[in-house]
N, C-alpha and C positions, 0 to 999 in steps of 0.2 A: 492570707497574705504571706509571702516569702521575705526573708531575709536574704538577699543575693549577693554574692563574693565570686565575679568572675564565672565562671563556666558552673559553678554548681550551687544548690540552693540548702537553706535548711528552714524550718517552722519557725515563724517568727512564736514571742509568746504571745497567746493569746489574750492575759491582761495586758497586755500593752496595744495589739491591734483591736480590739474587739472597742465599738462603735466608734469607730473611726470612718471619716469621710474618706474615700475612694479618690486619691491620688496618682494622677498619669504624670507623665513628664512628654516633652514633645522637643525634640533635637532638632535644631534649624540647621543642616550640613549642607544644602543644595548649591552653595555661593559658589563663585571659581577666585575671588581671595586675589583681585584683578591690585588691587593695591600693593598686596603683597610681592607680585612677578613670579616668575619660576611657571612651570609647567605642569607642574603638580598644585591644585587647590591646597592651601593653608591646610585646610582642618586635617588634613591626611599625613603633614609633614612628621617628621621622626622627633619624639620630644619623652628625654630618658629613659630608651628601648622602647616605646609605643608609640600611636602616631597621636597627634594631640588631640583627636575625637578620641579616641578610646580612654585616655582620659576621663574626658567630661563623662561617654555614655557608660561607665564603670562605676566613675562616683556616682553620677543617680541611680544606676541598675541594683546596688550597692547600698542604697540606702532604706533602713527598715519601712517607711511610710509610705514609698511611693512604691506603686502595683506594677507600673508597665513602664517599659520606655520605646517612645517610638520616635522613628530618626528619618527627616526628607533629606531627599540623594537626588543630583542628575543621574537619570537613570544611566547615562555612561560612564559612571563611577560605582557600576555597581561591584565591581570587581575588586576593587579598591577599598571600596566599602567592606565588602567582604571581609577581605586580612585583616581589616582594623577591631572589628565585633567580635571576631574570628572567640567561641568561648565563652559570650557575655549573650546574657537571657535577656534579650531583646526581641520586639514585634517587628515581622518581617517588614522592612523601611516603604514609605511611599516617595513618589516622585515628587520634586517640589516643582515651583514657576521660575516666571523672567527674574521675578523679584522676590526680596524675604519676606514680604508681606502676601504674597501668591502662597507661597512656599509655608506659611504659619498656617494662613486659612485650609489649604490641601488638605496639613495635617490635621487641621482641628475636625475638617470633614470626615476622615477618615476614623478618627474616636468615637462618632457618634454611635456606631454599633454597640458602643461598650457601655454608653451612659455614666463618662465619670460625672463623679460631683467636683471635681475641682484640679487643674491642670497646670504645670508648671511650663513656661517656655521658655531653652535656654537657646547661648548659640552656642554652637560647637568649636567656633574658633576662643573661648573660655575653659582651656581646660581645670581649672580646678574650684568648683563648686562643692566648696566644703561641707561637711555632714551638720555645723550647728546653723550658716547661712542657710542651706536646706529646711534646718527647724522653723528660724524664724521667719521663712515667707508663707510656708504652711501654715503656722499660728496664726500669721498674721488677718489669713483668708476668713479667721475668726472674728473679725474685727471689721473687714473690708470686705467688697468683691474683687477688690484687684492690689496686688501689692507687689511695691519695687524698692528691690535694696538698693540702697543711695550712698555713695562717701559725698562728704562734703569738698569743697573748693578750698585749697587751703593759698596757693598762690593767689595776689592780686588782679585782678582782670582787669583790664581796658578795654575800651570801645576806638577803634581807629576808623580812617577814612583816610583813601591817598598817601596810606604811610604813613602818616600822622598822627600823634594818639588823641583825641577830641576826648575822654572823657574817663574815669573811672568808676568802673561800676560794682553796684554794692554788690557784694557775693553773699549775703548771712543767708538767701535766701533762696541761692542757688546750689544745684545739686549735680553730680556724676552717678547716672542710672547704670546699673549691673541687671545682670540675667544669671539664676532664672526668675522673671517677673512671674507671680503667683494671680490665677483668677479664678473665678466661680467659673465654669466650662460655658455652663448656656448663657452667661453676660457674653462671656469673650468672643464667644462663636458667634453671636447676634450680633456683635461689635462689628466681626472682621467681615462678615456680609454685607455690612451697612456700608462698610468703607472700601466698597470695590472700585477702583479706580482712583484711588485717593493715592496720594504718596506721601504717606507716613512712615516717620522715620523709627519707631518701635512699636512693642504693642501695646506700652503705656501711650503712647500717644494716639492708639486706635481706640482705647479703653478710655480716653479723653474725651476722644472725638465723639463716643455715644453718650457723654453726660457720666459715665462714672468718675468717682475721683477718685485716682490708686492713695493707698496707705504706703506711706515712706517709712522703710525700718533700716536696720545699720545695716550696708556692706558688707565685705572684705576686701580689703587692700591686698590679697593674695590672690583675689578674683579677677587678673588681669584678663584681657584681649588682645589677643596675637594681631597685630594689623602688618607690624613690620618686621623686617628681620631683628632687628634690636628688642620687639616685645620677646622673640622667639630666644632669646640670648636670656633675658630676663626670665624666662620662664625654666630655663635650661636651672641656672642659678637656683632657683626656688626648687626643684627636681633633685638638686645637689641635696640642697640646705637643709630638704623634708625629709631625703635617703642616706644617709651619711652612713649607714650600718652597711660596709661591704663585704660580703662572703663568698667564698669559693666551694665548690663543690666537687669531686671527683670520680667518674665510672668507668668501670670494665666490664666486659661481657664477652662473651665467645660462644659461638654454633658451628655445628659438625656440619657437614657436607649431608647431602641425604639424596634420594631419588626425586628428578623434578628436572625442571626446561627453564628457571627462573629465579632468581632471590632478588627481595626486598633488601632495601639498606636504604637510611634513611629517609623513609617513604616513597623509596622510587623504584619500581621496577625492572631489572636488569636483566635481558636475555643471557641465560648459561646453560650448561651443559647439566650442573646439577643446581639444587634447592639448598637454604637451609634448613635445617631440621629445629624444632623446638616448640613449645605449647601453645604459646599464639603465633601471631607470623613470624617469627624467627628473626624480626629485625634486631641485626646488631647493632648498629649503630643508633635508634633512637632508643635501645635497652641502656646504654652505655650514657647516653644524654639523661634519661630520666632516673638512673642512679645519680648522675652528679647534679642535679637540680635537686634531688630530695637531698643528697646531702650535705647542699650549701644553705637550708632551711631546718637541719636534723630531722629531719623526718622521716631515715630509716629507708630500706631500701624497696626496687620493684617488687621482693618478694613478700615483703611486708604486704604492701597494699595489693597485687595481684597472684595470690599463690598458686601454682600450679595445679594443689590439687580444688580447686574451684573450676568447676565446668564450663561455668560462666568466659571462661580465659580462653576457654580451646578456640584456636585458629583467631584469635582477637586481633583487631589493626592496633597495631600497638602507638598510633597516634593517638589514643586514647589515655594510654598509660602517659604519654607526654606531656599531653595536654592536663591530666591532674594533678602532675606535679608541680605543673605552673599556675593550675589554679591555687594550687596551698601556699605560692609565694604570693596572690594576689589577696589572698585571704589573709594574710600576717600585714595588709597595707605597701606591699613591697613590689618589685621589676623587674625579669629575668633580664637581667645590663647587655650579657654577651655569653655568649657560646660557643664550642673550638672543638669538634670530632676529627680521629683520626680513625681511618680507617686502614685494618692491618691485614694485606690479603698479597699471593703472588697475581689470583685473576678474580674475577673479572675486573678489568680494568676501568677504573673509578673516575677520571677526568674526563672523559663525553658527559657525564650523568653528574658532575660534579654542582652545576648552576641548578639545574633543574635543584637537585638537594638542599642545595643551599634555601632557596625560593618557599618552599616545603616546608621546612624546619621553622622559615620564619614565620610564614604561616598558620601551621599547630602554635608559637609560642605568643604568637601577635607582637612582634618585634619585628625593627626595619630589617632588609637581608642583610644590609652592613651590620650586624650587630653577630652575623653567624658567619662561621668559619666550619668548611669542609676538608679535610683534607687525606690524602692518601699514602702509605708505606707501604715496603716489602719490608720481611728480615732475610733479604738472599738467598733466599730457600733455606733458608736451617727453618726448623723448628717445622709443630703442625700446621702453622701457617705455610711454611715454607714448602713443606711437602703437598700441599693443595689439601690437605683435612678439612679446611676450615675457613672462617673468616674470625677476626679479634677486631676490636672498636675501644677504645678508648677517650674518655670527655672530658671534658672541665668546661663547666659552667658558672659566671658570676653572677649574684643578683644583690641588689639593693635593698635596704630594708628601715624603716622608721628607726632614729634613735629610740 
């Protein structure tokens, strides 16, 4: 079993995994979030430089107990999908149905290859499913075959008719269900085949519907669901409250001109006249980024973590190097916020390839492209920029981070 932090893994301990039951997780994304409005589904929306599925499938991916995580998509979001995981050890997603309960059963079909013994279902419009609420639905599965975090009702309820209130009703004994609801695999899955054509509103209520009774354990009141834009505000807030540690970072870098029909500059491909030169592709501009991403985390610079004379480096996409520098801010609990390149050249001329760049960067960082800024100078021909030697990049990057 892994311990997973973002785009990279390490060995979990083995007294801690070792006879442990075999924990999947199962991502309900399929919705199009028709409540919500907008043109974009909810789960994809931008929620403190990510989109709020990547959220949710980070904190599971992320959590020592659970093995896999696997996520249902309309397959026309697959693109979408994409930027959001973009980095995160996840199983390649399956397509979900009309409905979330199509869209549960898919998935759970699609597990069987693997034979968990026990599988979490969350949705993905939740993005934060905290690492101890994670504990206790797993424990719980010790106890039950099916279990649901619950807050209690703390307002008074009423029962109306015609506007009217006819009656008020006892709450001690009613509950608000949260995800992710926890089940033994072959209950659930024998559950959700039983109730094909049924329209159940969770999959505690499918896990009802076959005669189990789930085990209710505490919540989290930080485990909201995005339904409206007001959740999306609220969640924005808790994004704040959870990252208050804000850091800046700062990079340079510069490459010689060399022989060649072409240079890279922030992963985009630019016809010219010459190359740049240097040990992996010679991006400036995402060398310049991944110096100031390392060093709004102190982590020291590209050289540090990709030294020249490692072989492993030569002709390397240096999306790679970017992309681990933002997994070391995912790994500290933290959010690349925003990002600002300048790129410093008299040619080739940088605003045609400017969006494309932009688009790229967000990309590698798994951040909306509002959150990235590209942009371009000359110094008037002084200097080796100015005399066409070269190209120069300059960055600064923000990111967020746990008190």
């Amino acid at each position: 079993m892994k311990r997973r932090f973002c785009g990279h893994s390490e060995t979990a301990d083995p007294a801690i995994s070792s006879g442990m039951a075999s924990v999947y997780a199962l991502v309900v994304a399929a919705g199009r979030g028709s409540r919500f409005g907008g043109a974009v589904p909810k789960q994809y929306l931008a929620l403190g430089g990510a989109s709020m599925l990547r959220h949710a499938v980070a904190a599971l991916a992320g959590h020592l107990r659970i093995s896999e995580v696997l996520v249902t998509i309309r397959p026309e979001d697959r693109g979408v999908y994409d930027r959001a995981v973009v980095g995160l050890r996840v199983m390649s997603p399956v397509a979900g149905g009309s409905t979330r309960q199509d869209s549960v059963r898919f998935g759970l079909e699609a597990l069987t290859p693997y034979r968990p013994e026990r599988v979490l279902i969350h949705d993905g419009a939740r993005p934060f499913p905290n690492s101890s609420l994670v504990d206790r639905v797993i424990d719980g599965l010790d106890r039950a075959p099916a279990v649901i975090p619950c807050l209690p009702l703390r307002d008074t309820i009423k029962r109306s008719e015609d506007g009217l209130i006819r009656a008020t009703v006892d709450r001690s004994a009613l509950w608000r269900a949260q995800t992710p609801q926890g089940f033994h695999f072959d209950a659930i899955l024998a559950a959700h085949r039983a109730a094909i054509g049924r329209a159940l509103t969770d999959d505690a209520a499918v896990a009802e519907a076959a005669g189990l009774a789930p085990l209710v354990i505490e919540g989290s009141e930080d485990n909201l669901k995005v339904t409206t834009a007001e959740d999306l505000a609220a969640a924005e807030i808790l994004i704040a409250a959870r990252l208050g540690d804000v850091r800046v970072g700062q990079g340079f870098d510069v490459h010689a001109f060399g022989p060649g029909d072409q240079v890279r500059i922030c992963g985009i491909e630019i016809p010219h006249e010459a190359s740049l030169v240097g040990h992996s592709d010679a991006d400036v501009g995402l060398h310049a980024l991944t110096d100031a991403v390392l060093g709004a985390v102190g982590a020291g610079d590209i050289g540090m973590h990709f030294p020249t004379s490692d072989p492993r480096w030569r002709s390397a996409a240096s999306d790679r190097f970017l992309r681990h520098a933002a997994d070391l801010v995912c790994a500290k609990g933290g959010w690349v916020a925003a990002v600002d390149v300048t790129i410093i050249c008299e040619r080739p001329k940088i605003g045609p390839y400017r969006a494309a760049m932009t688009e790229r960067v967000a990309a590698i960082l798994g951040v909306a492209a509002a959150r990235v800024s590209i942009k371009a100078t000359t110094t008037d021909k002084l200097g080796f920029t100015g005399r066409g030697e070269g190209i120069a990049a300059q960055a600064v990057a923000t990111v967020r981070l746990p008190l």
